[in-house]
DOKOL-252128 format. One record per residue (C-alpha): residue number from 1; residue in one letter; x, y, z. Coordinates in Angstrom, 3 decimals. Example, Ala and Ser with C-alpha at 12.3 -4.5 7.8 and 13.67 -1.06 7.14 Angstrom:
# residues 2
LUMZA  seq  type        c1        c2        c3
LUMZA    1     A    12.300    -4.500     7.800
LUMZA    2     S    13.670    -1.060     7.140
This chain:
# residues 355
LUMZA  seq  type        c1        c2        c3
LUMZA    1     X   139.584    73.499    34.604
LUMZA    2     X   137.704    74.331    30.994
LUMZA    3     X   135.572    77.891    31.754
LUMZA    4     X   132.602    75.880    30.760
LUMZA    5     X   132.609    73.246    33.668
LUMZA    6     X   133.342    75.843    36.608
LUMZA    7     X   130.303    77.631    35.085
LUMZA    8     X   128.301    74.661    35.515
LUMZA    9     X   129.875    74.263    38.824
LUMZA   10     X   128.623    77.607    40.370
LUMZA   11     X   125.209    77.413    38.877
LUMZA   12     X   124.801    73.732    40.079
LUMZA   13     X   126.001    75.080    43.743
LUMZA   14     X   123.379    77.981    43.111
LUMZA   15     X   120.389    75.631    42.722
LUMZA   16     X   120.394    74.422    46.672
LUMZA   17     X   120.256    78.057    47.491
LUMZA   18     X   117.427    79.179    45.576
LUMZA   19     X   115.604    76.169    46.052
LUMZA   20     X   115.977    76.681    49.841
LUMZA   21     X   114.885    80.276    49.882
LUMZA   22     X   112.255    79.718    47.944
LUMZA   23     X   110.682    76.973    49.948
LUMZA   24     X   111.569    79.133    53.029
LUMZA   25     X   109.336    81.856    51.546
LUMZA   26     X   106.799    79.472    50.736
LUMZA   27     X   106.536    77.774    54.482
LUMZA   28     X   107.460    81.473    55.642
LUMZA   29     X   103.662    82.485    53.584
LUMZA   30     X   101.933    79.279    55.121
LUMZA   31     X   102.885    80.463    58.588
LUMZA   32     X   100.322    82.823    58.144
LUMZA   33     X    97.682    79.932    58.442
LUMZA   34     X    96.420    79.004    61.268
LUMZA   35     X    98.008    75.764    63.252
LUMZA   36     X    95.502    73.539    62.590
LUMZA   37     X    95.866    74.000    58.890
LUMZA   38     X    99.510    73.368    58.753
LUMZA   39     X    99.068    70.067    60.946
LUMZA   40     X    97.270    68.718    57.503
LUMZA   41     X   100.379    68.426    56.150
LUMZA   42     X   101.774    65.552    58.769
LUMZA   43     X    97.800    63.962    58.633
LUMZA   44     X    98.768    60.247    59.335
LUMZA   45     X    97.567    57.636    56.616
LUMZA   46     X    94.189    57.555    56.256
LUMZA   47     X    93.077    60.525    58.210
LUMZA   48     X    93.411    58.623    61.966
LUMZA   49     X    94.902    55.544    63.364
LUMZA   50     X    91.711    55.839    65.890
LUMZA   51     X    88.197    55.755    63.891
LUMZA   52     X    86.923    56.835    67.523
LUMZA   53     X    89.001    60.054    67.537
LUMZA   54     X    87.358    63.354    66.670
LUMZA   55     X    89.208    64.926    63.775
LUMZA   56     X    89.769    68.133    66.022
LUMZA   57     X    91.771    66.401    69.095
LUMZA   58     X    93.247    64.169    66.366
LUMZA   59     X    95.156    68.119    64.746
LUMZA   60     X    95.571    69.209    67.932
LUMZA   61     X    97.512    65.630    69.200
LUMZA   62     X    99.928    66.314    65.625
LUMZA   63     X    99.892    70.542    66.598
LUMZA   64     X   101.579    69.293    70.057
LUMZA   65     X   103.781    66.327    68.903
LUMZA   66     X   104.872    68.245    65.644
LUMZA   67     X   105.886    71.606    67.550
LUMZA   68     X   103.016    73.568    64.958
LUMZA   69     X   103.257    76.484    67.538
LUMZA   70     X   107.671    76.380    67.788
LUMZA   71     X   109.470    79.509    66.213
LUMZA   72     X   109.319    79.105    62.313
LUMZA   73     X   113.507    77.718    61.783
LUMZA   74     X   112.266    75.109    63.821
LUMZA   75     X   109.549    73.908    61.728
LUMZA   76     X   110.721    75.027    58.418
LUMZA   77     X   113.777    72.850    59.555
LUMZA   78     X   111.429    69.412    59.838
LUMZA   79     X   109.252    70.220    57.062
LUMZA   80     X   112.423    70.739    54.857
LUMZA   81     X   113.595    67.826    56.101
LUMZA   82     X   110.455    65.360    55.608
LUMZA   83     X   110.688    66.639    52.052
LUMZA   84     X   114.159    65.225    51.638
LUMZA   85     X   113.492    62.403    53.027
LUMZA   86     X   110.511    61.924    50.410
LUMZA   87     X   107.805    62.529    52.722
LUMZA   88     X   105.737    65.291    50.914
LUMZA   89     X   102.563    64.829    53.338
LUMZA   90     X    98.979    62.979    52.748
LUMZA   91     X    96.475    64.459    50.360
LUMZA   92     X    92.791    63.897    51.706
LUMZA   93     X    91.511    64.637    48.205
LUMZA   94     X    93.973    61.871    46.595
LUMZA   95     X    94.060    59.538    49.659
LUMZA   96     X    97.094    58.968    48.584
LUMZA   97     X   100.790    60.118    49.246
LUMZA   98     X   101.438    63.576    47.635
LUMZA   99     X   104.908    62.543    45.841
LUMZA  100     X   103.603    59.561    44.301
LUMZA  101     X   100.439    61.322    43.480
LUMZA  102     X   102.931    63.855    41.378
LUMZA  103     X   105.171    60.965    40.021
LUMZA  104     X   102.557    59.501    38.618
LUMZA  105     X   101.323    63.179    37.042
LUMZA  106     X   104.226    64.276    35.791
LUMZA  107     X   105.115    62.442    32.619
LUMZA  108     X   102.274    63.835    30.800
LUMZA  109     X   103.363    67.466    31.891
LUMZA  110     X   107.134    66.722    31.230
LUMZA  111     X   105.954    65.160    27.477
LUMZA  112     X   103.974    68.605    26.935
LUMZA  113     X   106.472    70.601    27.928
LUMZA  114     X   109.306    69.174    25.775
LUMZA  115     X   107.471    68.987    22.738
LUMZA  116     X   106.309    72.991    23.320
LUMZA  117     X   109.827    74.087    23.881
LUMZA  118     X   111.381    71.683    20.738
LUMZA  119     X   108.779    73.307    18.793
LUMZA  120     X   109.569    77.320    19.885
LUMZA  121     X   112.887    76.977    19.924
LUMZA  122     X   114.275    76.586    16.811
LUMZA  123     X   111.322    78.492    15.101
LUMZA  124     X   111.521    81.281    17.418
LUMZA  125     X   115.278    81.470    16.141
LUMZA  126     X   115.154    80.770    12.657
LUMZA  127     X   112.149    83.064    12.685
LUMZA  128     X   113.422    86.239    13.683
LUMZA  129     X   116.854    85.687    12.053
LUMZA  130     X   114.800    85.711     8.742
LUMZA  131     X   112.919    88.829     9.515
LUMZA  132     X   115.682    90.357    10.836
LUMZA  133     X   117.742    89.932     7.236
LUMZA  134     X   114.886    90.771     5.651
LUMZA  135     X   113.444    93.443     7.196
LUMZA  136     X   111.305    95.769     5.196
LUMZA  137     X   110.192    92.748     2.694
LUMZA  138     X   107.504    90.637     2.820
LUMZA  139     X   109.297    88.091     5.584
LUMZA  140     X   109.475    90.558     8.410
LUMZA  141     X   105.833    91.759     7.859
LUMZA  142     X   104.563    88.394     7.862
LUMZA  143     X   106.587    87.745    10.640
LUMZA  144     X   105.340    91.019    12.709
LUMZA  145     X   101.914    90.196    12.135
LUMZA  146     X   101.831    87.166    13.523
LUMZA  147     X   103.887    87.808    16.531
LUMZA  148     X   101.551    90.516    17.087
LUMZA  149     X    98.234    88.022    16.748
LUMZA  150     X   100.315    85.226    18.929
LUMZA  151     X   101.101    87.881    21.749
LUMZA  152     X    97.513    89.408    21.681
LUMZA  153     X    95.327    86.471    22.018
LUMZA  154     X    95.837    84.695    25.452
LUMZA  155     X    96.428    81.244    25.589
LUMZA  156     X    93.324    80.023    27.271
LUMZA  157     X    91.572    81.585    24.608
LUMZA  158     X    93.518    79.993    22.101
LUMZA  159     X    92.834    76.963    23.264
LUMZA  160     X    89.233    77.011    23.698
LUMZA  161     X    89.284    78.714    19.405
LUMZA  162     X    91.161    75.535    18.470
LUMZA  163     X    89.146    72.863    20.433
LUMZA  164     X    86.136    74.074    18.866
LUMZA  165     X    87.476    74.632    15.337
LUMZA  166     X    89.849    71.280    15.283
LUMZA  167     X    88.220    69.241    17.346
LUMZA  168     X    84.570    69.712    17.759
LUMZA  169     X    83.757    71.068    14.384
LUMZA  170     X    86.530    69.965    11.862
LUMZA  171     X    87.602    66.674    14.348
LUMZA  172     X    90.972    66.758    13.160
LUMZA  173     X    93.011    66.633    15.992
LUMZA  174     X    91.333    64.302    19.540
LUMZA  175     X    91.786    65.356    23.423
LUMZA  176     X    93.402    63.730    26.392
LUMZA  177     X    96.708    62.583    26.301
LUMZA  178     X    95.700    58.671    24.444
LUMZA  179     X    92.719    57.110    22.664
LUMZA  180     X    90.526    54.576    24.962
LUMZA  181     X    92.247    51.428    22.824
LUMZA  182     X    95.683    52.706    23.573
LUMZA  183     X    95.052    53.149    26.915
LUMZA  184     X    93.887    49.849    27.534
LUMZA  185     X    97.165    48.677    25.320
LUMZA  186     X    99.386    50.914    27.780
LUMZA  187     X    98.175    48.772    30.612
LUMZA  188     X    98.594    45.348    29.095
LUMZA  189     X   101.515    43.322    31.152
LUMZA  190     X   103.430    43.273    27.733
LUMZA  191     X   103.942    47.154    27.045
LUMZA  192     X   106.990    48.064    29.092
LUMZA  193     X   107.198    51.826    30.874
LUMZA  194     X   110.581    52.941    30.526
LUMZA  195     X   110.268    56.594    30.833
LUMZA  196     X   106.477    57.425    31.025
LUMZA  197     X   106.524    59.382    27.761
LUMZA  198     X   104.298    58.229    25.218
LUMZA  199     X   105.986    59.211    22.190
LUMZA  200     X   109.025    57.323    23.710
LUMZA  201     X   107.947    54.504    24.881
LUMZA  202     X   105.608    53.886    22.167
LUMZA  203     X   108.590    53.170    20.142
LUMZA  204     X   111.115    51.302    22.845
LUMZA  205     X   108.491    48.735    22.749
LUMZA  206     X   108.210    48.515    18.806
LUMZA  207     X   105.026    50.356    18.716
LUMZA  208     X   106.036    53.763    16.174
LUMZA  209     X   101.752    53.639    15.058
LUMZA  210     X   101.432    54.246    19.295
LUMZA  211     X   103.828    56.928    19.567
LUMZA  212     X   102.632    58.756    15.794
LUMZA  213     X    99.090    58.852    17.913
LUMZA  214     X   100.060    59.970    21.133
LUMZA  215     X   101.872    62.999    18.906
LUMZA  216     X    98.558    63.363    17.581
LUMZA  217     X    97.248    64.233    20.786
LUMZA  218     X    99.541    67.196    21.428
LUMZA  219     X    99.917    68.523    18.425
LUMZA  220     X    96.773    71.073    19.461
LUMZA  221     X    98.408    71.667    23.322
LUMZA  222     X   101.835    72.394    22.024
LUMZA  223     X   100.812    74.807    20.397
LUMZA  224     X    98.615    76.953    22.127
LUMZA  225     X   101.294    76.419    25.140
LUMZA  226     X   104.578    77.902    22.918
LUMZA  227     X   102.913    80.553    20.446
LUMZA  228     X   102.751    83.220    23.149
LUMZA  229     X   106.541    81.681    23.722
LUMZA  230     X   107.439    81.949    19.870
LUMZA  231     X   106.182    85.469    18.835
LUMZA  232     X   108.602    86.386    22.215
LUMZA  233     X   111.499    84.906    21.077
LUMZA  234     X   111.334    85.780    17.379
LUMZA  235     X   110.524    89.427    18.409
LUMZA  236     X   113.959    89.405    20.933
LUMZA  237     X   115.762    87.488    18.141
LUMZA  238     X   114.690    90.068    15.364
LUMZA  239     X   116.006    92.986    17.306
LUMZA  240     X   119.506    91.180    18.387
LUMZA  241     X   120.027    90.468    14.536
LUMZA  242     X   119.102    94.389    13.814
LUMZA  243     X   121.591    95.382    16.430
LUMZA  244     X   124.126    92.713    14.656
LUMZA  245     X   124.180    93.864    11.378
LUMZA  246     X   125.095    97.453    12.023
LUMZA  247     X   128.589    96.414    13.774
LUMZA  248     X   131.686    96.988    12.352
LUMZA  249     X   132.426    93.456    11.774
LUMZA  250     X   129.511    92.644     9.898
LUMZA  251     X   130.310    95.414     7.314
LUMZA  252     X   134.039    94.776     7.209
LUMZA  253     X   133.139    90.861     5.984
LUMZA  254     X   130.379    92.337     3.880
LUMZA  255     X   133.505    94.389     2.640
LUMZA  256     X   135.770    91.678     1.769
LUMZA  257     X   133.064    89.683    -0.100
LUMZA  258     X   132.339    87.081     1.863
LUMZA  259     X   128.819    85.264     1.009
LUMZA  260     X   125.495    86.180     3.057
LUMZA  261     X   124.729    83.106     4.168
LUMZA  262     X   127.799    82.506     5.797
LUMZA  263     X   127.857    85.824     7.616
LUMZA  264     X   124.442    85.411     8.699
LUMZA  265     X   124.538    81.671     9.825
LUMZA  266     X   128.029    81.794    11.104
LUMZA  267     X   128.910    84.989    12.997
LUMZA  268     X   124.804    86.983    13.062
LUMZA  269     X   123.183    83.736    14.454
LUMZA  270     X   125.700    83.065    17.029
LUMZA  271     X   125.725    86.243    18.369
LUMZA  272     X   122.301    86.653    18.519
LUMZA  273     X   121.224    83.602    20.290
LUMZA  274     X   122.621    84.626    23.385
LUMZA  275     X   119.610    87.393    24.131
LUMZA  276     X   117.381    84.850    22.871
LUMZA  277     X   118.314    81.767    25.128
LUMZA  278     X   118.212    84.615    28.052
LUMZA  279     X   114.666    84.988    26.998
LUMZA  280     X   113.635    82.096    27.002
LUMZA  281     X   115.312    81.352    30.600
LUMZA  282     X   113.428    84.405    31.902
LUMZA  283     X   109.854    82.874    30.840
LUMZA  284     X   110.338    79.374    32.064
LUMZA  285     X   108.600    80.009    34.572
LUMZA  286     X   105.540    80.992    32.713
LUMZA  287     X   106.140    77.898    30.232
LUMZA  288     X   105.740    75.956    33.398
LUMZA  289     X   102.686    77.307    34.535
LUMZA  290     X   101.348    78.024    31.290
LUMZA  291     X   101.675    74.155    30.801
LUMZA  292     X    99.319    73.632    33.971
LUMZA  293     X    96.208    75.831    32.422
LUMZA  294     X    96.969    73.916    28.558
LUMZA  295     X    96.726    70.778    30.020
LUMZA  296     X    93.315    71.843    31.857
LUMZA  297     X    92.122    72.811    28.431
LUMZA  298     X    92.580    69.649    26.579
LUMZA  299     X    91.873    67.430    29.331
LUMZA  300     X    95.805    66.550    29.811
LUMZA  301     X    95.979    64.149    33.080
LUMZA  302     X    99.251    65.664    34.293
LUMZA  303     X    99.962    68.337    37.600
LUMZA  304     X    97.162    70.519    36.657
LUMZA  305     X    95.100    68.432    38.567
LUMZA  306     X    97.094    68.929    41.781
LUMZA  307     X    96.568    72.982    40.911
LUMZA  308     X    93.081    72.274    40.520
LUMZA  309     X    92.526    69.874    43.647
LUMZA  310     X    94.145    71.672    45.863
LUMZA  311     X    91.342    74.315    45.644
LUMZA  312     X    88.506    72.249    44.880
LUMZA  313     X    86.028    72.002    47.820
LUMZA  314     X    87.715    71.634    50.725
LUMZA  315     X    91.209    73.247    50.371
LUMZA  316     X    94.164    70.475    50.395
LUMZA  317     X    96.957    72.178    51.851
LUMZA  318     X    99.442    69.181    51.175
LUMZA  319     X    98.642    68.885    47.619
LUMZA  320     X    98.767    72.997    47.187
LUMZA  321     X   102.497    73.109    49.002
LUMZA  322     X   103.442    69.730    47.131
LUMZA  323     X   102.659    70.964    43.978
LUMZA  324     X   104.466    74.297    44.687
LUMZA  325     X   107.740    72.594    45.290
LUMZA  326     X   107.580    70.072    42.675
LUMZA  327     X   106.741    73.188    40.016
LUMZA  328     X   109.975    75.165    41.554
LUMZA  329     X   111.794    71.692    40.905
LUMZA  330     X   111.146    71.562    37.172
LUMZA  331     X   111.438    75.090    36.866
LUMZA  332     X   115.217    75.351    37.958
LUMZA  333     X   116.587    72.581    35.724
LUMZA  334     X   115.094    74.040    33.130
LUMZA  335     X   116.964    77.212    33.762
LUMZA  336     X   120.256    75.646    34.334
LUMZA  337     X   120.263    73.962    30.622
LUMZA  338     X   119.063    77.345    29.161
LUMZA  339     X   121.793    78.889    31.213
LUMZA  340     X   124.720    76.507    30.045
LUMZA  341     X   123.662    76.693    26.560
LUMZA  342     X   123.837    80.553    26.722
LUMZA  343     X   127.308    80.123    28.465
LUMZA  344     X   128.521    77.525    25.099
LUMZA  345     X   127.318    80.194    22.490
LUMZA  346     X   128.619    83.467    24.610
LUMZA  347     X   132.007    82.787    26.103
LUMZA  348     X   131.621    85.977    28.450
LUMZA  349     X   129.510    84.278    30.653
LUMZA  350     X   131.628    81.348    31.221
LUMZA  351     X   134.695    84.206    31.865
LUMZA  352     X   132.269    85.450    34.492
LUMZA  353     X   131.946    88.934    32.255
LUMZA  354     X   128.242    88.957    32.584
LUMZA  355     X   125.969    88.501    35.534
């Protein structure tokens, strides 16, 4: 079997391992609520089958027939297993089923995210390969200076300087995630929702001026949402190219005259993209989170509002714990194609050579 497909294998048979520790330590934290809080989460439809029934007896009815007060591998075991079986709980706040609540949330926050990480990849790369080469000229100062502005300002901030230069003052660049016209073309029986991006969809149904305009509106998000991202990578990929060109190898094929481009494109890039995808694997987990404040910002309908409902007035413990899972969920993927692509560029991870 090719190196590259049993390395796949073991970190596809990692996944159900992290994802069930994690969730232990996340039911293992909630166990610190009281009983009547966690008996939210199996809340029948519509808050009682009885309108007579006082909310109090109604917990206490769901603490009893739930086993709320059995050791905690009992009822990590049935939570675990309603979320399996696609039961995620009943938000009060939504009045609606948590999972469908975050179906319907996440194609917004799955179209922000790919269009941030498209955008920092490949200039996180190219950038610090160029400053690395050129280090000392007018490149790698450029380059320094604005990784050094991009790490220094946070992102909120960032946000809030470009909503009120682009949008409010200059009105360049709209909010939200669509236009009012669009929206109401979106929801017309003859646009077709094949996979709940915008940009995609827009032109699956023959609609490019749609998707060009639903670009529009992230242009701003993306952004803020991968600078912080960019100036990290391009600093990481800077120093790997540094370390590169004082190896042997890179002076022997300086040696025999081989051109610069070709040494830096063909044997500098490849080596340094491994400590750059590593990077990048590191901070999804702040992409993914950093995604949930962005879309707050411009007014993004995606799982921010789950982050944000959860605590809003009275707390909605199904929404919180949904939301938790589904973010772990998205996280992990994300890893695993970071993690392959690393393994296709360095072949000592697929040998098993690295951790």
């Amino acid at each position: 079997m090719p190196s590259l497909i049993k390395f796949m294998l073991r970190r596809l048979a990692a996944i159900p391992v992290t994802l069930l520790l994690i969730t232990a330590v996340l039911y293992g934290l909630l166990m610190f609520s009281p009983a009547t809080a966690r008996a939210q989460l199996y809340m029948p439809r519509g808050q009682s089958h009885n309108p007579n029934l006082r909310p109090e007896v109604l917990l206490e009815q769901i603490i009893v027939s739930k086993g709320l007060r059995d050791p905690f591998p009992l009822q990590y075991a049935r939570w675990a297993g309603n979320l399996l079986r696609g039961d995620w709980g009943w938000s009060p706040s939504l009045r609606g089923d948590v999972l469908e609540g975050l179906f319907v949330r996440t194609p917004a926050t799955a179209e922000l995210t790919l269009y941030s990480v498209i955008l920092l990849l490949p200039l996180g790369v190219l950038s610090g390969v160029i400053a690395g080469i050129r280090t000392g000229c007018w490149q790698d100062y450029l380059f320094r200076t604005l990784a050094f502005i991009a790490t220094a300002i946070p992102p909120f901030i960032l946000g809030i300087v470009l909503l009120t230069v682009f949008y409010a003052g200059l009105q360049w660049f709209p909010v939200g995630r669509i236009g009012m016209a669009d929206q109401y073309m979106i929801q017309g029986a003859d646009f077709r929702v094949v996979t709940g991006l915008l940009t995609v969809d827009g032109l699956l149904n023959g609609m490019p001026a749609l998707s060009l305009r639903a670009l529009w509106h992230l242009i701003l998000p993306a952004f803020t949402l991968s600078l912080l991202h960019w100036a990290t990578l391009g600093r990481i990929t800077r120093a790997a190219v540094l370390e590169e060109l004082d190896k042997d190898y890179i002076i022997a094929a300086n040696g025999r005259g081989l051109p610069q481009r070709w040494i830096v494109w063909r044997h500098i890039l490849k080596n340094a993209m491994a400590p750059a995808l590593n990077s990048v694997a590191l901070s999804a987990a702040a992409l993914i989170t950093g995604v949930y404040l962005v879309e707050k910002i411009f007014a993004l309908p995606g799982i921010s509002e789950f982050i944000v409902g959860s605590v809003r007035g009275a707390p909605d413990l199904p929404m919180a714990m949904g939301a938790a899972v589904y973010s772990v969920l998205m996280i992990l993927p994300m890893m695993l194609s970071l993690d392959v692509l690393q393994a296709m560029v360095d072949p000592r991870l697929r040998e098993g050579l690295m951790s």
